[in-house]
C-alpha positions, 0 to 999 in steps of 0.5 A: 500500500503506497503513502498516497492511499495510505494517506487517503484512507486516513482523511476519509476515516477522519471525516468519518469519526467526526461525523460519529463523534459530533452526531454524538454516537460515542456518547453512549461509551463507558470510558472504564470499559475502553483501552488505556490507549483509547481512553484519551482521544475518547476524553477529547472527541467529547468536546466535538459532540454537537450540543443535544446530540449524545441525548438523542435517540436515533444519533447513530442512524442519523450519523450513518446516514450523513456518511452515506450508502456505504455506511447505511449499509454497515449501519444496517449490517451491525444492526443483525450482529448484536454479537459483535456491537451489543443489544443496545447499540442494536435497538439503536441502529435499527432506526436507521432507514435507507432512504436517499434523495433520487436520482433523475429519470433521466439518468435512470433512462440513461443507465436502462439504455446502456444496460440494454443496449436500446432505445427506451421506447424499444423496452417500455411503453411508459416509464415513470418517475421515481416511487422509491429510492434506498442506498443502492437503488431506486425504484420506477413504476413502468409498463411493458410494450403490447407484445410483451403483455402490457402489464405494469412493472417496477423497475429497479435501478442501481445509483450511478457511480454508486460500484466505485463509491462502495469499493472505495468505502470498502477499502477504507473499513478494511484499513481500519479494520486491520489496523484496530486487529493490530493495535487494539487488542480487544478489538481483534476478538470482534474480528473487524476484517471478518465483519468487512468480509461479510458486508463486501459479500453482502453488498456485492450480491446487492449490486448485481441485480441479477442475483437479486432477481434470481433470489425472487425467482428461487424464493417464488418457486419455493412457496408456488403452493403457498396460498396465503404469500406470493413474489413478484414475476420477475420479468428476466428479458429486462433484467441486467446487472444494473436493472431489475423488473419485476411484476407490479404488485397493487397492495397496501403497506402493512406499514400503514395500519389505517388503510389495512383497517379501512380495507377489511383486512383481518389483521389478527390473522394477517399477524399469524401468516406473517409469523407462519410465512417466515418460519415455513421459508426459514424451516420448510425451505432453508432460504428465508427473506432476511429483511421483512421490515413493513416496508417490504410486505404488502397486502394484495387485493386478495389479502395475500402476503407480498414481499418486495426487495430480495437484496438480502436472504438468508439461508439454513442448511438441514442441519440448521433447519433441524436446529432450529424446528426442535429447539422451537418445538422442545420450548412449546412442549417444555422438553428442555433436554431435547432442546439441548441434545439438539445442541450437542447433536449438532455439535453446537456445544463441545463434549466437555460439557454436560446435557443435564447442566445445559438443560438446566441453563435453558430450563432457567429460560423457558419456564419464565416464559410459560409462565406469562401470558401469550401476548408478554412471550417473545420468541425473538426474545427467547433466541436472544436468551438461549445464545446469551447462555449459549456463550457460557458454554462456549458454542461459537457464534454461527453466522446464519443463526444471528441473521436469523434470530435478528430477521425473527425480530423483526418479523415478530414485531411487524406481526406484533403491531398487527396483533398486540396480543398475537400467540406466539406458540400457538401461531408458531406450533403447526409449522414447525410439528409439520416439519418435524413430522415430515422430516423427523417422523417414520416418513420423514425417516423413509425419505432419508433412506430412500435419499441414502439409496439414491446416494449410493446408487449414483456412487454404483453408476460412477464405478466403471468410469472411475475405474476407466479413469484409473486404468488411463492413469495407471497405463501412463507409468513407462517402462523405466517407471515401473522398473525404478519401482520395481528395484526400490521394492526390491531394495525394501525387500532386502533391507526387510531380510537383513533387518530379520537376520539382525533380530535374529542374531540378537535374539540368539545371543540374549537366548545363550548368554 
């Protein structure tokens, strides 16, 4: 890294902690709690806090937000690890909204002719102004031309410039990543640069609209048999790395509570098929929605379900599924140790440990909760919990079971502001015995079999090329070759026999001292 990017890397990060610091975000900081090194410039950065500022709530996603989309984005990715920043700094961030100022239709136009490679009238008959704008992207509603249907769209369109700004970003948090790794020593078990790691990923799947229309496609043919939750259409003919469109979908925000009333909308029952919904994708089907805020469900004409803005997913290996669905069900059913064999089962929770003292650690969460009432029960909460105790018996943080846990947040308090009084248990237990049924009952036992059977079958039908592949590769040995192994078996040989006669000759002469 030369001086001149070094240098640019430390004026960026500059502005940056100043924009934190006179918004107030370090307010919050116990200074006992932070490295002598640190304890100094923390005294002194206090005296830049904008006055008011350190007593306002929402100062850290106003601050992330004055920094830009690359900071929305980190601001929006620290606020699903509260095990790297902590539950309060958490609540904090999650206040933080993307929405940006648009940009010009004509711009968008510009990008979509580029894309493309046409004339805009060649692809839409009609192609409005900005309806939304985030960080990354911002959304047009559009029509299609007659012979393509004719129907309306949404047109999603990635900001100009916005791939060079986050690269530059990037490049930035990893400098002060690998330089908090080295020089402070509380900092290196956060791990910065693996967290930098996960947002570039996340962020570069964000970019490519291509994969973002292939998360709706996957998403759409997972529940086509759902009759309560559709995705949009994805219109793939008009879709590139920059746009994305998708099928217009006419429905009410479940933000807007009033309208959902005025229309008819039975909102208890629309609370338990938002809580339903996520737990069939997370446990059914392994691959969930990740951002199920109320600003991405709406309610269609028919009171179906529609999820919009597919940037961000989650996905469960079987594994993960089966942890998750029986820890779930040991908690509605009170079997505490099941819940933790399924720890160890999993190989969550070292050997070292005892199920029996696990059991009881989670036995100390569940009761609590049974004895509330269902509408005081969170089983956002309740993950929350268990991973606390967790930790205490020393099972590593497993990144997909915090994305999870914080989407289930989430998604409990949309379906919690549909239904204060919502059961969490009983909304929560038919999908989850239904799993269990099927992947754990005599049936489910029976597809596993079978699934074996086909594994072993494959291997049976791969043997004769796999034998011609090593046949191939075995007469590629020359002559000389197997005449140089040939004389080194030989030299083994020998020196087998004379070190035979050795013990031999030892063996006799112990025998006839």
């Amino acid at each position: 890294m030369g001086p001149f990017s070094t240098i640019g890397h430390l004026a960026r990060l500059v502005r940056a902690g100043f924009v934190l610091t006179r918004e107030g975000a370090f307010s919050g900081l116990d200074p006992a709690t932070l490295p002598p090194s640190l304890r100094l410039p923390f005294r002194l950065s206090q005296t830049l806090t904008r006055r008011g500022a350190a007593s306002q709530p929402d100062r850290l996603a106003r601050a992330f937000a004055r920094l830009g989309p690359s900071y929305v984005k980190l601001g929006q990715f620290l606020a699903t690890r509260p095990d790297v920043v902590g539950p309060r700094i958490v609540r904090e961030l999650e206040l933080l909204q993307d929405r940006m100022a648009p940009f010009g239709r004509a711009t968008a136009i510009t990008i979509i002719e580029a894309a493309f490679e046409k004339p805009l009238d060649q692809l839409f008959a009609e192609f409005g102004e900005p309806v939304a704008a985030a960080s990354i992207a911002q959304v047009h509603r559009a029509r299609l031309l007659p012979e393509a249907g004719g129907h309306e769209v949404a047109v999603k369109v990635v900001r100009p410039g916005v791939q060079r700004n986050f690269r530059r970003d990037l490049s930035d948090m990893y400098f002060a990543a690998r330089l908090a790794e080295r020089y402070v020593p509380d900092a290196a078990r956060l791990k910065p640069v693996q967290v930098v790691d996960t947002l570039a990923r996340s962020v570069t799947i964000e970019l490519d609209l291509r994969l973002e229309a292939a998360a709706a496609s996957e998403l759409a043919e997972n529940c086509r048999n759902d009759t309560d939750f559709i995705v949009p259409r994805v219109e793939w003919d008009l879709t590139a790395r920059e746009v994305l469109t998708l099928q217009w979908i006419e429905g009410t925000p479940l933000s807007d509570l009033e309208a959902l009333e005025r229309s008819g909308i039975d909102l208890p029952r629309l609370g338990q098929c938002v809580i339903q919904t996520f737990l069939r994708h997370a446990i059914r089907d392994g691959f969930f929605h990740a951002d199920m805020h109320q600003g991405n469900l709406f309610v269609d004409a028919e009171s179906r379900l529609v999820a919009v803005d597919f940037g961000i997913m989650g996905r469960l290996g079987v594994r993960e599924r089966r942890f998750l669905a029986e820890i779930l069900f040991g908690f509605i059913t009170r079997d505490y140790r099941r819940v933790a064999q399924v720890h160890f089962d999993a190989g969550y929770v070292p050997r070292v440990h005892s199920v029996e003292d696990f059991a009881q650690a989670i036995r100390a969460i569940g009761e609590p909760i049974h004895a509330r009432t269902a509408d005081q029960i969170s089983m956002a909460k309740l993950l929350t919990l268990l991973f606390e105790v967790t930790a205490l018996f020393d099972m590593a943080t497993r990144t997909e079971l915090v994305m999870l846990q914080k989407t289930m947040v989430v998604v409990e308090g949309v379906a919690r502001r549909l239904d204060p009084h919502l059961n969490m248990w009983v909304t929560s237990e038919p999908v989850v015995r239904q799993w269990i049924e099927d992947n754990l009952g005599p049936l489910g036992r029976l597809k596993q079999g079978g699934e074996g059977l086909g594994s072993l079958m494959a291997l049976a039908l791969r043997l004769p090329d796999t034998a011609e592949k090593l046949d191939v590769i075995l007469t590629r040995f020359s002559d000389q070759s197997q005449g140089e192994i040939g004389k080194a078996e030989a030299k083994i040989a020998l020196w087998s026999h004379r070190a035979l006669w050795v013990i031999v000759a030892l063996l006799a002469w112990l025998i006839l001292r």
